[in-house]
C-alpha positions, 0 to 999 in steps of 0.5 A: 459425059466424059467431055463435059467432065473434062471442061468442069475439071481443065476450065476452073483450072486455066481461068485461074492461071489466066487471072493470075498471069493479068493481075501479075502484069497489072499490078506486080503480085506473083500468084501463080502457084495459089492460083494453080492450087485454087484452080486444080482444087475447084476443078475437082470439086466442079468434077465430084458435083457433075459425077454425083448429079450424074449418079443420082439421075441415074439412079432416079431413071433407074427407079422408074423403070423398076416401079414401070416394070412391076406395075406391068407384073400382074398377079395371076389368081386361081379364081376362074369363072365357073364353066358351064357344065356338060354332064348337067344341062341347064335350060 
């Protein structure tokens, strides 16, 4: 998780200072600091949806569990069958 986290965040961010640097040296506009800004602010955003997607599945897994454990919950009721009585044979 933390690795993945770490490559949504720094991935954005050195696609965008690579792009910048090949369009400077194609075609002589300097966008470096933008291109920073773009990078850093998409990487928070890739951050923010990978923690929430995270979060919910967690969430869900742990939903289950709950609803697993309270169908193994069984009520126990005071209806016993009758016994059979020793004083009073039956034939």
């Amino acid at each position: 998780m933390v690795t993945g986290l770490g490559f949504s965040v720094i991935a954005p961010v050195t696609l965008c200072i690579y792009i910048a640097y090949w369009i400077k040296r194609t075609y002589g506009f300097d966008i470096f600091f933008p291109a920073i800004i773009l990078g850093i602010l998409s990487g928070i955003l890739s951050a923010y949806k990978s923690v929430c997607y995270f979060l919910n599945k967690v969430k869900e897994e742990d939903k289950k569990i709950l609803e697993e454990r309270s169908k193994k919950v069984v009520k126990q009721t005071a209806n016993n069958p009758k016994k059979k009585s020793r004083i009073f044979k039956e034939d």
